[in-house]
C-alpha positions in Angstrom: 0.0 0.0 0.0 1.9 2.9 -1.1 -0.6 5.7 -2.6 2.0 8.3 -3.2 3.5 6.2 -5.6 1.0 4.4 -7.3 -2.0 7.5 -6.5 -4.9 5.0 -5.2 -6.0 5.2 -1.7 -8.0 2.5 -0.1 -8.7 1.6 3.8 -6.1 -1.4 3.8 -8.1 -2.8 7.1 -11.3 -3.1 4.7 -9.8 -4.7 2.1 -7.8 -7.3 4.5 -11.2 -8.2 6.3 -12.8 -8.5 2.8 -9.9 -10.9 1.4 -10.3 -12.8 4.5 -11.3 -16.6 3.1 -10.8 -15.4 -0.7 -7.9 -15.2 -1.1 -5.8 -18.4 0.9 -2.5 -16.9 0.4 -2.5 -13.6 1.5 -0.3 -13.0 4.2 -0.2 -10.0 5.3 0.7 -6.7 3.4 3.3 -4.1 3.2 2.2 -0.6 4.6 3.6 2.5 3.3 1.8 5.5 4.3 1.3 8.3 6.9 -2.7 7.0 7.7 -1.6 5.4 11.4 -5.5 4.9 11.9 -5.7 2.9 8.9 -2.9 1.0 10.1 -3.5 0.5 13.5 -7.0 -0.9 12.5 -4.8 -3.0 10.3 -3.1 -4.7 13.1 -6.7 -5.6 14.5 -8.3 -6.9 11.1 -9.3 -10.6 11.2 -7.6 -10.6 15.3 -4.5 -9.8 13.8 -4.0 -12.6 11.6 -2.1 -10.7 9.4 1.5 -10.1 9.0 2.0 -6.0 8.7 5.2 -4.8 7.4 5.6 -0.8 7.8 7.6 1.1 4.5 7.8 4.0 5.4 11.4 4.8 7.4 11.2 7.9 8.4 8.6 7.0 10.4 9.6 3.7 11.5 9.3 4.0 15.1 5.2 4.7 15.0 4.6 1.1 12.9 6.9 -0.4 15.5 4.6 0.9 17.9 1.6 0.2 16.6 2.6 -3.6 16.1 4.0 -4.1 12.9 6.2 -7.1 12.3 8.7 -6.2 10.0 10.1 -3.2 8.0 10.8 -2.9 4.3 12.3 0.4 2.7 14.6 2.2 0.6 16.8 3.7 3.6 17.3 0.6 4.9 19.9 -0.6 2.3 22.5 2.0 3.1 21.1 3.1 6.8 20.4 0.2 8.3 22.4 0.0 11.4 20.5 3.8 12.4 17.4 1.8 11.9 18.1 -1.4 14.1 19.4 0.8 16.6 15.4 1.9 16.8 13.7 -1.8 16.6 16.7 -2.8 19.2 15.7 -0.2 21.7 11.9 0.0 20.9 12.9 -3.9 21.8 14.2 -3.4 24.7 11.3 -1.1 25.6 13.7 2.3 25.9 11.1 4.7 24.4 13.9 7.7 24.9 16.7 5.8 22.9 14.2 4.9 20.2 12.7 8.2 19.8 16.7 9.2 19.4 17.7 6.4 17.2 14.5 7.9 14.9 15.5 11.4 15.0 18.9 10.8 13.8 17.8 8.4 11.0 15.5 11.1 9.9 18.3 13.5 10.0 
């Protein structure tokens, strides 16, 4: 789910409760966009069935917090130690170190 590269917009939540049962392989999806509602509700569709992997880096710490499994993104190939030093702390439940960790990934 990327809208700002692809320009459709859809609730993400609706259409994993309405793929529930039709479609046997979906696993999950990868979410890349700024609508935290959208994925939060995500998170919840079908009890959480669903595997939710967050694409958007610079804001990597909010899908960690709201329960996503797993990151894929474009920083991440040449930035990736700034962005395990956020899942490693969010990990290790230091909310001051991740919110730093994030801020100088974004810088």
């Amino acid at each position: 789910h990327m809208p700002s590269m692809t320009g459709f917009h859809c609730s993400v939540a609706d259409f994993l409760v309405r793929a529930e049962g039709r479609i046997p392989s979906l696993a999950g999806v990868k979410f890349t966009h700024e609508d935290l509602l959208d994925l939060g509700l995500c998170r919840q569709a079908c009890g959480g069935r669903y595997d939710i992997l967050y694409g958007r880096d610079e804001t990597l710490l909010c899908g960690l917090a709201l329960g996503c499994t797993g990151a894929v993104g474009s920083t991440y190939n040449y930035a990736g130690r700034l962005y395990l030093d956020v899942i490693d702390a969010f990990g290790r439940g230091d909310l001051d170190a991740a919110r730093a960790a994030q801020f100088r990934a974004q810088r």
